[in-house]
C-alpha positions as CSV (number, residue, x, y, z in Angstrom):
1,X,-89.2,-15.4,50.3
2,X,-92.7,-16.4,49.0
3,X,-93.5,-17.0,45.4
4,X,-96.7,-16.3,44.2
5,X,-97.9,-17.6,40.9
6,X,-100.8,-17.6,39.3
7,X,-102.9,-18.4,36.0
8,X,-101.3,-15.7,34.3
9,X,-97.3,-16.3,35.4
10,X,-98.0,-19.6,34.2
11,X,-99.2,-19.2,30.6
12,X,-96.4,-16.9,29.8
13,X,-93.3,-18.3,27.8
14,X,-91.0,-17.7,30.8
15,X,-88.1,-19.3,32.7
16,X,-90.6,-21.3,35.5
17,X,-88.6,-24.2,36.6
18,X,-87.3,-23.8,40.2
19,X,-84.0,-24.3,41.1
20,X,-82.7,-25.1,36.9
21,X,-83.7,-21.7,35.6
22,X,-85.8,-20.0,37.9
23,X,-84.0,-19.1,40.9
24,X,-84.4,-17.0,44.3
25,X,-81.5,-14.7,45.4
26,X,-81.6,-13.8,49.2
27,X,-79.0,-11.2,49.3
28,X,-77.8,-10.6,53.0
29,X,-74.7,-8.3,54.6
30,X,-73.5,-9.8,57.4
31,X,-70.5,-9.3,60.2
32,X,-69.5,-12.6,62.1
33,X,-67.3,-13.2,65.3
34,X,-64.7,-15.3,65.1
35,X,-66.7,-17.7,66.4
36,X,-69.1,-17.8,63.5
37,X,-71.6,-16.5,65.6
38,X,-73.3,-13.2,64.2
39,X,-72.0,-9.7,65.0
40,X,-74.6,-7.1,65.5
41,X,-74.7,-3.6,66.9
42,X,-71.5,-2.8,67.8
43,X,-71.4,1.2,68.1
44,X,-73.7,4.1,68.0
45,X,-73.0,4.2,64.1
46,X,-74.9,1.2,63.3
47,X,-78.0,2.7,64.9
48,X,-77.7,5.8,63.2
49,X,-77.2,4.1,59.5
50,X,-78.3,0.7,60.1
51,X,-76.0,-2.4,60.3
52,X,-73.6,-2.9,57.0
53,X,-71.9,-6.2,57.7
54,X,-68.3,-7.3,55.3
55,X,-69.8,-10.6,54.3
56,X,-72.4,-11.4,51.2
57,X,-74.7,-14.1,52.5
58,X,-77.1,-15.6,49.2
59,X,-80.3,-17.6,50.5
60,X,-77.9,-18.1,53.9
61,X,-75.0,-19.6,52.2
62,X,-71.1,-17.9,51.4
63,X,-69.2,-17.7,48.1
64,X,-72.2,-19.1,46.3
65,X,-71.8,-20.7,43.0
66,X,-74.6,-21.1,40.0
67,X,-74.4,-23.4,37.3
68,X,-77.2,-22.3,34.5
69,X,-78.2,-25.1,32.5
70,X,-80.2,-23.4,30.5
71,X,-79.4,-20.5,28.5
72,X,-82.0,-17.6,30.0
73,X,-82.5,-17.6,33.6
74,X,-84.5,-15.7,35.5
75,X,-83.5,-14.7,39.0
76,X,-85.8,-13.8,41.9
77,X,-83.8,-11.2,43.9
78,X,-84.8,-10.0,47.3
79,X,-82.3,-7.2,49.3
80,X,-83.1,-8.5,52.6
81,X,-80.0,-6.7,54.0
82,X,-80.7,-4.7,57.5
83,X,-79.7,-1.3,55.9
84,X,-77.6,-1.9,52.8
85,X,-78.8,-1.1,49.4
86,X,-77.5,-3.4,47.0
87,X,-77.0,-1.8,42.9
88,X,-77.0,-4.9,40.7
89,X,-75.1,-6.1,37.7
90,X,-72.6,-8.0,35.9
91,X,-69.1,-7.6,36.2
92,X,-69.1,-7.5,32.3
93,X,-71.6,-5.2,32.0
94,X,-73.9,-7.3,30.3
95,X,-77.9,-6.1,29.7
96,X,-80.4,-8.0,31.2
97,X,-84.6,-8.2,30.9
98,X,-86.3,-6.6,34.1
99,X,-89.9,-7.9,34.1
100,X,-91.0,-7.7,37.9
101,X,-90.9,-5.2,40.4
102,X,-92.6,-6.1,44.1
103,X,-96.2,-6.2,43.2
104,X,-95.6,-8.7,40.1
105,X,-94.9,-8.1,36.4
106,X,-94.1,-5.1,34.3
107,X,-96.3,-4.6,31.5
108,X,-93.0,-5.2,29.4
109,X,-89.8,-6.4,29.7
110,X,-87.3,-3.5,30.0
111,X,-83.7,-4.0,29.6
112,X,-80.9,-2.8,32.1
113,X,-77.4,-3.5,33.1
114,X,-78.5,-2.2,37.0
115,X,-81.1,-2.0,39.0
116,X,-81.0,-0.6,43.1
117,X,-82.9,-2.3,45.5
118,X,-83.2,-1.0,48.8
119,X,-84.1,-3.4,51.9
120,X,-87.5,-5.0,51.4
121,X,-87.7,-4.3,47.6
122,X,-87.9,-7.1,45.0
123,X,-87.1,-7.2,41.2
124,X,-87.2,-10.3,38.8
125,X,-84.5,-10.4,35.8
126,X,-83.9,-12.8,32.5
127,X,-80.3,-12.8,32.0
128,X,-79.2,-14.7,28.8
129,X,-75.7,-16.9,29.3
130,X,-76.2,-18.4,25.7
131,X,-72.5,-17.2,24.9
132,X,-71.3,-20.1,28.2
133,X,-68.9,-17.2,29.7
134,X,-68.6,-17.5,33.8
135,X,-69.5,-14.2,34.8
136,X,-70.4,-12.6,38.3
137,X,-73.5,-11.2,39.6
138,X,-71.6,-7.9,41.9
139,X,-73.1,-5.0,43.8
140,X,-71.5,-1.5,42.6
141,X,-71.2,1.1,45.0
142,X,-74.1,4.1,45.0
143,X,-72.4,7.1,42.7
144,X,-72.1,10.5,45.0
145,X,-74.1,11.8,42.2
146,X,-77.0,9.5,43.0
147,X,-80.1,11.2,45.2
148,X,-80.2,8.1,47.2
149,X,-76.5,8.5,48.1
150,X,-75.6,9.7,51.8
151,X,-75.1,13.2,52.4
152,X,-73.3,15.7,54.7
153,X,-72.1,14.9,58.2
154,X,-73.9,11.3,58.3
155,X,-71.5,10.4,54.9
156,X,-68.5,11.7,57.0
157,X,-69.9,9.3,60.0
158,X,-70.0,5.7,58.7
159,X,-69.8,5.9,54.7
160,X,-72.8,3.6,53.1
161,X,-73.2,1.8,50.1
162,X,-70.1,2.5,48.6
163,X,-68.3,-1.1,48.5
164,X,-68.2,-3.1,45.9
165,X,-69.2,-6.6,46.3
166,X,-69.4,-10.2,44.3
167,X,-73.0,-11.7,45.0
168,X,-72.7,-15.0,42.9
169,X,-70.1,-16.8,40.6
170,X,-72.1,-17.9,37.6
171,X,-70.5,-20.6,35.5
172,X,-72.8,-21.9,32.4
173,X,-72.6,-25.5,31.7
174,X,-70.8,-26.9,28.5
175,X,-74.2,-27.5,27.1
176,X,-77.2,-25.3,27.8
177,X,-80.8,-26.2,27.0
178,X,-81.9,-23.7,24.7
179,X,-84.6,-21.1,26.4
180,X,-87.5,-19.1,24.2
181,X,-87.3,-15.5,23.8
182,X,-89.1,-13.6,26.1
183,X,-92.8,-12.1,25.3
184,X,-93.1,-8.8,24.3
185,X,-96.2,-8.1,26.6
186,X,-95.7,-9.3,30.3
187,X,-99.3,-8.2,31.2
188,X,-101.7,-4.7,31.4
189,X,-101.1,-2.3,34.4
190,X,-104.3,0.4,34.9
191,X,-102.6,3.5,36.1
192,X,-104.5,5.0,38.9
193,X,-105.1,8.5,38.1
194,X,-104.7,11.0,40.5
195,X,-108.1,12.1,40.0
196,X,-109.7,9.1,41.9
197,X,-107.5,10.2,44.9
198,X,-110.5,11.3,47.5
199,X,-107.3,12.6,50.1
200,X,-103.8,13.4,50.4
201,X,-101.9,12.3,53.7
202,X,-97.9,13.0,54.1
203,X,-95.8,11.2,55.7
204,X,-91.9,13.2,57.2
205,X,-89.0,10.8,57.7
206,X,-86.8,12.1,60.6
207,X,-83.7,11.2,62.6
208,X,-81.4,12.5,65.0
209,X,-78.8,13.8,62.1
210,X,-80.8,15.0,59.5
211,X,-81.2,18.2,57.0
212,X,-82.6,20.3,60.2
213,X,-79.3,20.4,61.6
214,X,-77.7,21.0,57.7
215,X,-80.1,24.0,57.6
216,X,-78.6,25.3,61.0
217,X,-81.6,24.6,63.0
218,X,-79.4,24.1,66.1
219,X,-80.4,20.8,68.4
220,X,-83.7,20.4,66.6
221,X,-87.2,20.1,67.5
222,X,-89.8,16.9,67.2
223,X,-89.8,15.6,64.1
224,X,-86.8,18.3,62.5
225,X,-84.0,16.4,62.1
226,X,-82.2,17.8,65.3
227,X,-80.7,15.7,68.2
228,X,-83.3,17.4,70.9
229,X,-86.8,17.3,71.3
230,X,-87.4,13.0,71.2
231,X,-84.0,12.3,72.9
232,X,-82.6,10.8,69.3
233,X,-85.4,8.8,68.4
234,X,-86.5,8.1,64.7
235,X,-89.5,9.4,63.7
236,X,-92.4,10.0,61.4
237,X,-94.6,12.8,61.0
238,X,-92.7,14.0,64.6
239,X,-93.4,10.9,66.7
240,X,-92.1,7.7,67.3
241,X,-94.3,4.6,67.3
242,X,-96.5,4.0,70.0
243,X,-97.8,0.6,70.0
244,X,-101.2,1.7,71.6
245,X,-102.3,4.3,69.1
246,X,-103.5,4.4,65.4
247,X,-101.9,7.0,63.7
248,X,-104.4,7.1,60.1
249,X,-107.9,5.6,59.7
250,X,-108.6,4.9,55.6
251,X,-112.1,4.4,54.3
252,X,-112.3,1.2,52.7
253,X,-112.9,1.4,49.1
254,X,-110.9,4.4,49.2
255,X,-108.1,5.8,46.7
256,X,-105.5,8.2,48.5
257,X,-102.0,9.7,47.9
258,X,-99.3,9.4,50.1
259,X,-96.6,12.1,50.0
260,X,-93.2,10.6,51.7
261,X,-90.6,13.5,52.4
262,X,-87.2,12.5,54.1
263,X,-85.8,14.8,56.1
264,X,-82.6,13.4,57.0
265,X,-79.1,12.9,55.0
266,X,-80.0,9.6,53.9
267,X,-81.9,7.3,52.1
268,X,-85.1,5.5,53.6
269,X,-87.3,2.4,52.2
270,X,-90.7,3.4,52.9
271,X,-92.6,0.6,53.2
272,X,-96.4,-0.1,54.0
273,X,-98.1,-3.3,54.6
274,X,-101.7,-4.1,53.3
275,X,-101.2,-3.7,49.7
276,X,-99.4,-2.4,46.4
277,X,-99.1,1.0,45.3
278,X,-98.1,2.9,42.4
279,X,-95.5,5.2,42.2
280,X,-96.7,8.8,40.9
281,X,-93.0,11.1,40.7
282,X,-90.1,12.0,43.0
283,X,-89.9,15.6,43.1
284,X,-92.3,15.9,40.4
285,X,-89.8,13.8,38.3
286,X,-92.2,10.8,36.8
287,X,-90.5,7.4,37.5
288,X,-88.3,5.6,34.8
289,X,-90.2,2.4,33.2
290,X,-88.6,-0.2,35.9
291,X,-90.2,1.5,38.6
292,X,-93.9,1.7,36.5
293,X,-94.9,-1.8,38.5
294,X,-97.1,-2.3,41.9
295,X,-94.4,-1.6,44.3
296,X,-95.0,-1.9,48.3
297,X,-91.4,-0.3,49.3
298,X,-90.6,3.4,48.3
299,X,-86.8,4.4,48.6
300,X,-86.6,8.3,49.2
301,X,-83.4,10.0,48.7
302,X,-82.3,13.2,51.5
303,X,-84.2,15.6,51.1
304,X,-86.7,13.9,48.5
305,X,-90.6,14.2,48.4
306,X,-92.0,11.2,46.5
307,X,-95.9,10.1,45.8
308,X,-97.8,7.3,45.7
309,X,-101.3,6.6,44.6
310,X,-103.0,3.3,46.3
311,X,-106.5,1.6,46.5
312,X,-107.3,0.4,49.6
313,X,-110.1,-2.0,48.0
314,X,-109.5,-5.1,50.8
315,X,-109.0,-6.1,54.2
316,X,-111.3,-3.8,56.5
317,X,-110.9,-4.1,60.3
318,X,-111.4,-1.7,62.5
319,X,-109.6,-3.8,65.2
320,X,-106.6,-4.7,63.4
321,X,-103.8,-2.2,62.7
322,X,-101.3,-2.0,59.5
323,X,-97.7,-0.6,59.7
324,X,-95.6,1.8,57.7
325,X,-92.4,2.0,58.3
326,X,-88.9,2.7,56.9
327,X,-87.4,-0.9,56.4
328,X,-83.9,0.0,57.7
329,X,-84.1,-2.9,60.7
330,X,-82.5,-0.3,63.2
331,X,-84.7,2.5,61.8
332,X,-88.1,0.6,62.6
333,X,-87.2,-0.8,65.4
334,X,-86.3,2.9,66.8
335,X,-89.0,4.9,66.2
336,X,-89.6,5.3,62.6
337,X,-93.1,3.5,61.7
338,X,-96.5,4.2,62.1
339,X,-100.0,2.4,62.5
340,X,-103.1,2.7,60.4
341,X,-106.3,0.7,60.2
342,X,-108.7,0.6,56.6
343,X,-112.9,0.5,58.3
């Protein structure tokens, strides 16, 4: 994890002081050997979803424990799982004050008692533990009525992200320093409008199972969700990657939308390197205020179109690509990213 500060992070009235009450949360899955050594891909399933491991790992440790000394805390979390989505909250239920997503604050604190991240994204929260109860952070499983759940045959394969898990036991001192309330204004977010947007560029996300073969399409063709045509690669726009070619050139300066459709039976983190983006809908469905931040990773249910809107104001180089990818480990590393450069 990096932490980026700046003159504005600092001047707000904010839990700031690492490791008393501003903490980073690493949140791994893992599957260990008897040994202790890691377990990785063990079966064709763990290619096809990803690798879930049995085992919560928190900034590389086990069974972590947290003793708050102060009585608002704000966590840094981080999924950086292989495949796993994590939904967190407290076992009590208890609300907490979201006030980053990836790209840095909310304009406003918004209060939860979830939030999903897939792997890659980030999210900052202020929990209070002014009442001194021990309390867990957990994971809850993904609801079947949730579009980023796993559908179809791929559900019947290897279920995904329905476990339940404890991520940290949380037990307040006796005496906890007493923290200020939390600004009303975090800072001022410009939404891009969609006018500025000179083009429009879409992006399919497809794997060997995916809705082609729901919709009968038989074995499939390139880029259709079948299991023919790429020889069960994981694709975009019909390809795998190929490390010698640029898939997108962007003018610099530019201001584009990107239209992300998953064509598969489950979810994907869309991520792309260079900058921040904001999120326009999914399915024409504007997002809810947590998601209103600069994000850089875009989860897409099955069968979802979402839009983002980006400037691509820095970093021009003809010579040196950028990647998108899905940020399933097994997923990239299979096929399913691309290259683009910004001249």
């Amino acid at each position: 994890m990096i932490i980026l500060d700046d003159d504005e992070s600092e001047s707000l009235e904010i839990p700031s002081t690492y490791g008393v009450d501003d903490i980073p949360l690493i949140v791994q899955d893992r599957r260990f050997n008897e040994d202790g050594s890691f377990r990785y891909v063990g079966m064709h399933s763990d290619v096809m979803t990803g690798v879930f491991g049995d085992r919560i790992l928190v900034n590389g440790t086990t069974s972590p424990l947290f003793a708050p000394a102060a009585s608002k805390v704000r966590f840094r979390l981080l999924n950086a799982a292989n495949a796993r989505t994590f939904n967190f909250a407290f076992v009590d239920g208890r609300e907490f004050s979201l006030i980053a997503s990836d790209g840095g604050f909310l304009e406003k604190p918004t209060m939860l008692r979830s939030i999903m991240l897939s792997p890659a994204e980030r999210a900052e929260i202020v929990v209070d533990f002014s009442d001194g109860n021990p309390v867990d952070l957990i994971s809850l499983p993904i609801d079947d009525s949730s579009p980023f759940a796993t559908i179809g045959m791929m559900r019947n394969m290897q279920p995904t992200n329905i476990e339940s898990f404890t991520i940290l036991n949380i037990e307040p001192q006796s005496t906890l320093q007493r923290s200020a309330d939390l600004p009303d204004q975090l800072t001022s977010i410009e939404r891009i409008p969609e006018s500025e947007a000179t083009r429009t560029r879409r992006f399919e996300l497809s794997m060997p199972m995916g809705m082609g073969m729901m919709r009968g399409g038989g074995g499939g063709g390139r880029g259709r969700g079948g299991m023919g045509g790429m020889g069960g690669e994981f694709l975009i726009n019909g390809w795998p990657i190929d490390m010698g070619a640029i898939n997108e050139v962007v003018a610099m300066g530019s201001t584009e939308i990107w239209k992300i459709y998953n064509d598969s039976m489950m979810a994907h983190p869309f991520h792309i390197h260079h900058g921040q983006f904001q999120i326009l809908d999914r399915d024409g469905v504007v997002p809810t205020a947590d998601e209103m931040g600069f994000k850089d990773t875009l989860k897409v249910g099955p069968g979802q179109t979402a839009r983002f809107i980006m400037r691509f104001e820095n970093f021009s180089d003809p010579d040196t690509a950028y990647m998108y990818h899905c940020h399933i480990l097994e997923h990239e590393g299979n096929g399913m990213m691309g290259k683009f450069t910004v001249v």
